[in-house]
C-alpha positions as CSV (number, residue, x, y, z in Angstrom):
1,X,117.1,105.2,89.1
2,X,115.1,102.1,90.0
3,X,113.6,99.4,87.8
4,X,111.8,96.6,88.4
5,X,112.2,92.7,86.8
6,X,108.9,90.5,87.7
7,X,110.0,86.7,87.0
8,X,107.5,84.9,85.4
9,X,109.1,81.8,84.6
10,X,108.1,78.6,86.9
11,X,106.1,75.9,85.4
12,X,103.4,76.7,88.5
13,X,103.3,72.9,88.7
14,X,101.6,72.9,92.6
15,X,99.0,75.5,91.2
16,X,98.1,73.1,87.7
17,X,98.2,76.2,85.8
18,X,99.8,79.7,84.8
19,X,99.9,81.8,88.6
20,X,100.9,85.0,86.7
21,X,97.4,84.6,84.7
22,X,95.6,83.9,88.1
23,X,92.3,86.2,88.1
24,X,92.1,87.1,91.7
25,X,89.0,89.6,92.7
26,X,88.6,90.7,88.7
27,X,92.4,91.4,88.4
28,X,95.4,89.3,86.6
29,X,97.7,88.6,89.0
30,X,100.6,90.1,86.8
31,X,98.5,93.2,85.8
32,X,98.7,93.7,89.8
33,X,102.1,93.2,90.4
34,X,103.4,95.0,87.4
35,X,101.1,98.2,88.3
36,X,102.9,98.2,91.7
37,X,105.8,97.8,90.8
38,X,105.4,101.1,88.1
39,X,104.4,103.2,91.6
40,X,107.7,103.0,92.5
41,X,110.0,101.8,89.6
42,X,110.7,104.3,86.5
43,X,110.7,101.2,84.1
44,X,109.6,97.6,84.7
45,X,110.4,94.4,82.7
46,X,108.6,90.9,82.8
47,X,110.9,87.5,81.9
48,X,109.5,84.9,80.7
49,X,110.2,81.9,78.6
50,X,107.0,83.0,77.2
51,X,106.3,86.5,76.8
52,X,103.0,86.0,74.2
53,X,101.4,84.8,77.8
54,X,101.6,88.4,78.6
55,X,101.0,90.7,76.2
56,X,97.1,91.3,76.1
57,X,97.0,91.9,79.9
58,X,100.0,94.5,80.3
59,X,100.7,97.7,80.1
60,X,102.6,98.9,76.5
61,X,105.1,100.5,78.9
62,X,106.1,97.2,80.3
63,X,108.7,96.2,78.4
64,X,109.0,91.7,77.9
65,X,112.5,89.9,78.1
66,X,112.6,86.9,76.4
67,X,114.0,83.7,79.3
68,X,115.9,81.5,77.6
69,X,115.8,77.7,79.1
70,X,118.4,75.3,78.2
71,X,116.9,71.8,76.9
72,X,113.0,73.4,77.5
73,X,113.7,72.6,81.5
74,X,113.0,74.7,84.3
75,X,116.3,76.5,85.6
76,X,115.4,78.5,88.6
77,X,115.0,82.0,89.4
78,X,118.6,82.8,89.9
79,X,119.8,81.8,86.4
80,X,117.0,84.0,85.4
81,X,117.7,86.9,87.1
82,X,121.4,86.5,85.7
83,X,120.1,86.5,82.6
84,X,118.3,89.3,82.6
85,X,120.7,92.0,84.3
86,X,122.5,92.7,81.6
87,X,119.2,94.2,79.9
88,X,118.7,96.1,82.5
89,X,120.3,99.7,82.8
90,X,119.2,101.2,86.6
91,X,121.4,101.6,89.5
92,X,119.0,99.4,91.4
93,X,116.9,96.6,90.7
94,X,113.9,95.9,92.4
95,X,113.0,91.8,92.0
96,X,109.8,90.3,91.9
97,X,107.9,87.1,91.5
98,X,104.8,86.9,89.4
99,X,102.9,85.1,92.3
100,X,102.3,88.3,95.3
101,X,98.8,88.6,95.5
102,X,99.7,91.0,99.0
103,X,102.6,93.0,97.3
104,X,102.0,97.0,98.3
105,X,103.2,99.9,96.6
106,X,103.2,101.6,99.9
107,X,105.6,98.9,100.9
108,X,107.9,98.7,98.0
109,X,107.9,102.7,98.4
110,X,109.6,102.6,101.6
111,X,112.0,100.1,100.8
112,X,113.3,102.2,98.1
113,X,113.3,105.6,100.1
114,X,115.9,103.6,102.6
115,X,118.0,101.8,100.3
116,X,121.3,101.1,101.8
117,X,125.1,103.0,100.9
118,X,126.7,100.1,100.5
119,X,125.0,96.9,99.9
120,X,124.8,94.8,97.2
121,X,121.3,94.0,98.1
122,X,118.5,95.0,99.9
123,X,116.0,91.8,101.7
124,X,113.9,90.7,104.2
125,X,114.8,87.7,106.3
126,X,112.7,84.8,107.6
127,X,113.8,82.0,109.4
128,X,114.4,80.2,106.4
129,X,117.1,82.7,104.8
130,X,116.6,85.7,103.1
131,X,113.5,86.3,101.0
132,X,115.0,86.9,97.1
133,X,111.7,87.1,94.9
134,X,110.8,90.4,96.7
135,X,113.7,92.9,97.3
136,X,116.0,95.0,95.8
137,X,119.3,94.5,94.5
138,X,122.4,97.0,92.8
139,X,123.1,96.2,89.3
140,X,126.6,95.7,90.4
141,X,125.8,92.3,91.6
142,X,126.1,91.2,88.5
143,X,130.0,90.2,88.3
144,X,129.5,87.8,91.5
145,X,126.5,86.0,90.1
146,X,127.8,85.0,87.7
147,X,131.2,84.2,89.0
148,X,128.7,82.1,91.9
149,X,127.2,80.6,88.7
150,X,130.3,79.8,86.7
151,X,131.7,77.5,89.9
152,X,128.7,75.1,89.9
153,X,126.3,77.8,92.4
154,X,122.6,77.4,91.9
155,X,120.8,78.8,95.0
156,X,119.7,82.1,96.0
157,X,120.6,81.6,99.4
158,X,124.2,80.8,98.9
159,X,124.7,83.5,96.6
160,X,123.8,85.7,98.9
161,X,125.4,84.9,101.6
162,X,128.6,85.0,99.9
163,X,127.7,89.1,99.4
164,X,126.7,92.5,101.4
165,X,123.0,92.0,102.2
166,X,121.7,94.7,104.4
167,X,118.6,93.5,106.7
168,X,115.3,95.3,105.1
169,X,113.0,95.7,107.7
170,X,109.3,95.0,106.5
171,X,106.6,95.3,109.0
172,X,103.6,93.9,106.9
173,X,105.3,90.4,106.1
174,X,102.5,89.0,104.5
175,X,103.6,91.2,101.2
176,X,105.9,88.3,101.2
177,X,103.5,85.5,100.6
178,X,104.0,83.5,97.3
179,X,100.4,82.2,96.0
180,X,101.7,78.6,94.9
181,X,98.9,76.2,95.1
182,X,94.8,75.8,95.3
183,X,94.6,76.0,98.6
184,X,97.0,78.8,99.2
185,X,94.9,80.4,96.2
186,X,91.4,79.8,98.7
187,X,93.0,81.5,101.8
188,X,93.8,84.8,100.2
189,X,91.9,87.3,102.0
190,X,94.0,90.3,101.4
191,X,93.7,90.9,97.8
């Protein structure tokens, strides 16, 4: 069983307002993403620090987890995703951000039709490290996040490389682009 967490939690401070609230071509960016996602995952979850945002523009079956943030501050998407695996009961977990105005079911679909045997996750690569915000990961993960959290670790990327990530192979890599400012906003043309 696959299901799918959409983090919704950044304070969108380059973009000056909400990017899961975007309306891009008549649609909610969220509303998009979470509609995907439901093409391929059998439930989906949202996290936010504020789920209210949310409500009007999803679908009842979406199902909101509440992100809790120590001191009202910004903790990253890694503490996130920690805190919400424990909510979530599916073999594998496919992880999104809020902010993929080029996401594709057709995509995401093949991804999940090759999951790997073995790995604890599932990712592209760029040339910056892997890509965590769009990939899929087993719920078994869990134990070394949050032993990598509990001795001071706070990246994605050095989580992951201390675990089995298999290589997923994504020829359209513009599904990877994260909509995080005005400008990037303008230059969408694949929407």
């Amino acid at each position: 069983m696959l299901s799918a967490l959409i983090l919704s939690g950044g304070e969108s401070s380059r973009m000056g307002t909400d990017k899961a609230l975007l309306k891009v071509r008549e649609k909610v960016l969220i509303e998009k993403i979470v509609n995907i996602a439901m093409s391929v995952a059998q439930k989906v979850y949202v996290l936010s620090p504020w789920p209210e945002r949310y409500q009007s523009v999803l679908p009842s079956s979406c199902q909101l987890l509440l992100e809790v943030k120590s001191n009202n501050l910004s903790h990253g998407p890694l503490i996130a995703f920690a805190q919400a695996l424990p909510q979530i009961e599916s073999e594998w977990i496919l992880l999104l951000a809020c902010d993929l105005p080029n996401l594709s079911s057709e995509v995401l679909g093949h991804g999940y039709s090759s999951l790997p045997t073995k790995a604890m996750a599932y990712l592209a690569k760029s040339d910056f490290g892997w890509e965590p915000l769009c990939g899929f990961y087993r719920k078994t993960c869990y134990e070394s996040l949050l032993n990598y959290l509990q001795t001071g670790g706070k990246s994605f990327q050095g989580w992951l490389n201390s675990i089995t990530v298999e290589k997923w192979k994504i020829t359209d890599r513009s599904i990877l682009f994260n909509c995080n400012s005005p400008d990037d906003l303008h230059g969408i043309v694949k929407f």
